[in-house]
C-alpha positions as CSV (number, residue, x, y, z in Angstrom):
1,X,-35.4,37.2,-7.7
2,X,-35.1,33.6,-6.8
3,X,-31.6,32.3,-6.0
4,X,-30.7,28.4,-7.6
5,X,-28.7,27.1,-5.3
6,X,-26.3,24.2,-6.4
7,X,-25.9,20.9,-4.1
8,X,-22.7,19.5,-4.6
9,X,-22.7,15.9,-4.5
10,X,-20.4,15.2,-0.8
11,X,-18.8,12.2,-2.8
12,X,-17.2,14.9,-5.1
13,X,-16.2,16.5,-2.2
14,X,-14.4,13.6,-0.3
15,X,-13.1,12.8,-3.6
16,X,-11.0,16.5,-4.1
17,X,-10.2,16.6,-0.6
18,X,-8.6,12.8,-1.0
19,X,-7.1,13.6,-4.0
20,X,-5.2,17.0,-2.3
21,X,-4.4,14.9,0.7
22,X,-2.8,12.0,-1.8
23,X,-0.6,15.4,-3.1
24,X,0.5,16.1,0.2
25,X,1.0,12.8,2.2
26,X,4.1,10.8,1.3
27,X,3.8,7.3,1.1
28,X,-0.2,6.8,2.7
29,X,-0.7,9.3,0.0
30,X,-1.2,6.4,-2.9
31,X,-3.3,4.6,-0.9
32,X,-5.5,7.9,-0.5
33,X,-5.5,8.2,-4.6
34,X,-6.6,5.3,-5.1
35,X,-9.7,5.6,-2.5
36,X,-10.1,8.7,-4.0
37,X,-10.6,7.4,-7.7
38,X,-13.0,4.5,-6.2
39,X,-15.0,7.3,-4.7
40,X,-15.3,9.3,-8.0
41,X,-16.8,6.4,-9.9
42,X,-19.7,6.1,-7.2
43,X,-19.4,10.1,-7.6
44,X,-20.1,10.2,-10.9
45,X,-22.6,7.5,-11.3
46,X,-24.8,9.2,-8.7
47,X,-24.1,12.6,-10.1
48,X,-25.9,11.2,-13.5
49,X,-28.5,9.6,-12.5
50,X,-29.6,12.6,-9.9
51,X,-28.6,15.4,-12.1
52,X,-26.7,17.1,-8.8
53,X,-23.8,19.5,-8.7
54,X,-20.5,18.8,-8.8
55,X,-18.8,17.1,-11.9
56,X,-16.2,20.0,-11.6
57,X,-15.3,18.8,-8.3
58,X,-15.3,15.4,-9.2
59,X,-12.9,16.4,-11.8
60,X,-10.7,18.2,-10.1
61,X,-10.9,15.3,-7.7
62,X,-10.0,12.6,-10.2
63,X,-6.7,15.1,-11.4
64,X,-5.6,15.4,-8.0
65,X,-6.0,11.7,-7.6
66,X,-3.9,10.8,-10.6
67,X,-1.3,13.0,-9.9
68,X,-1.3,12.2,-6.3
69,X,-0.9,8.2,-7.3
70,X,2.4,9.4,-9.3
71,X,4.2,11.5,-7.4
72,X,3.9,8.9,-4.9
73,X,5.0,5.7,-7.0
74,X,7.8,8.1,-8.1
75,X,9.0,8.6,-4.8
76,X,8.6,5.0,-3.6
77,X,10.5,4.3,-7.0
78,X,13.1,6.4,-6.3
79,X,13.4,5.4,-2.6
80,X,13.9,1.4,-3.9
81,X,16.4,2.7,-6.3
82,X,18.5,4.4,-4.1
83,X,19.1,2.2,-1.4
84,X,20.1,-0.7,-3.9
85,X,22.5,1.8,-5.3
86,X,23.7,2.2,-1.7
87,X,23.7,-1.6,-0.7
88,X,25.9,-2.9,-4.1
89,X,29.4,-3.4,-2.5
């Protein structure tokens, strides 16, 4: 029996693993999303045209990603909205 083995695109890759780190890293963590998303597009175009592995990846990538980008403005947000609470004497 022959075994197909599936090659993941790496761009899918790099894009799940920014997308986690955009989860976990406060404030550098938008900046991740976004590089994340920017490396899914090229992810997806190349996993089109070469018919590789990977689109769950990439999706899971582009989830992570998006929620990564709003927890973040949320807390940066919520930061700006605290200290002018603070700062109004």
């Amino acid at each position: 029996m022959v075994e197909k083995t599936q090659t993941n695109n790496s761009n899918s890759v790099i894009s799940l693993t920014l997308g986690i780190l955009s989860i976990l890293i406060p404030y550098i963590g938008l900046i991740l999303g976004v590089i994340g998303i920017v490396v899914l597009r090229k992810a997806t175009k190349e996993i089109v045209k070469t018919d590789e592995g990977g689109r769950g990846l990439a999706t899971s990538g582009l989830i992570c990603s998006i929620v990564g980008i709003i927890i973040q403005l949320v807390l940066v947000v919520s930061i700006i909205a605290f200290y002018s609470l603070i700062n109004v004497s």
